[in-house]
C-alpha positions, 0 to 999 in steps of 0.5 A: 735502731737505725739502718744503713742504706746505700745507693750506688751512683753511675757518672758517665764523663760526658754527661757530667761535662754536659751538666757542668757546662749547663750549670755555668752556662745558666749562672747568675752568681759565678761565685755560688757556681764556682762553690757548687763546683768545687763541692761536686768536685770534693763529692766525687773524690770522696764517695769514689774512693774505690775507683780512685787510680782507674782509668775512668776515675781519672778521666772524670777527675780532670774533666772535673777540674777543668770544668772548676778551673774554668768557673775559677777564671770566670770568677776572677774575671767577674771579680776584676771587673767589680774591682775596677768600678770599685776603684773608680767609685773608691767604695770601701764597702764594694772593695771589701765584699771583692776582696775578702773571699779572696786569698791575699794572692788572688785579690793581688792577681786580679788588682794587678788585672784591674790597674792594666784597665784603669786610666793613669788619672783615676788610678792618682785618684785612688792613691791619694784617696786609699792613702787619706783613708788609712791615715783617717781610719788609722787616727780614728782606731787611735783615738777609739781606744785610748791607748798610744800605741793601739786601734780599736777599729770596732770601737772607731766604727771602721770595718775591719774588712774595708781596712784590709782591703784598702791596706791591700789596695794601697800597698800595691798602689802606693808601694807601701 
């Protein structure tokens, strides 16, 4: 026989405030913070569902949403920032850890970032390189599975997360 139990939760707006901005404060992973966040966010607006529409219920829900938009654009910014070194470096597998947590319009956004921080010469270097690297990947994937018009990319020993996010890349680079 199982038993329900409750418990009530009280949040004061300040002292969330308070306790997000120590939580981002103290990040050492704005990725896992940003995902806290947006989970406390979801917690909120489920187990408040009777306060919904208050006037209280609303002053925490944008304090909330501040707060998640705020770790958002930290963590776009940190994304940027490994994104130009991954450029620079032309490392598939760092570009690939960047881009595939990402929406396709959140990677452009922060590519589109990156490129405005990046040197004319270096950004030549990755069109060139992006461009023998799917011409590469692509004619390994070929071969790897035996038929004209297919790729086995697994088969190829290509990552298929590196292939999206150098396709990516090179779309925008390249104009492709």
């Amino acid at each position: 026989m199982s038993q329900s139990a409750s418990i009530n939760i009280k949040l004061q707006a300040d002292e969330l405030e308070k306790f997000c901005e120590k939580l981002l404060k103290r990040s050492r992973d704005i990725n896992k913070t940003h995902d806290a966040l947006i989970t406390l966010e979801s917690f909120i607006s489920l187990f408040a569902r009777a306060s919904h529409g208050t006037r209280e219920y609303e002053i925490i829900e944008s304090r909330i949403k501040a707060i998640t938009e705020n770790s958002r654009r930290l963590l776009l910014e940190k994304n940027t920032e490994d994104l130009i070194i991954a450029l620079k470096q032309c490392d598939a597998k760092a570009l690939a850890r960047i881009h595939t947590p990402l929406s396709r319009n959140g990677f452009y956004q922060i590519l589109q970032t990156a490129i405005e921080h990046i040197e004319d010469e270096d950004i030549g270097l990755v069109m060139i390189w992006s461009a023998n690297w799917l011409k590469e990947a692509r004619g390994l994937a070929q071969e790897a599975s035996g038929y004209p018009d297919a790729m086995d990319f697994k088969k190829a020993g290509i990552s298929i997360e590196e292939f999206q996010a150098i396709s990516d890349i090179d779309r925008v680079i390249n104009g492709r």
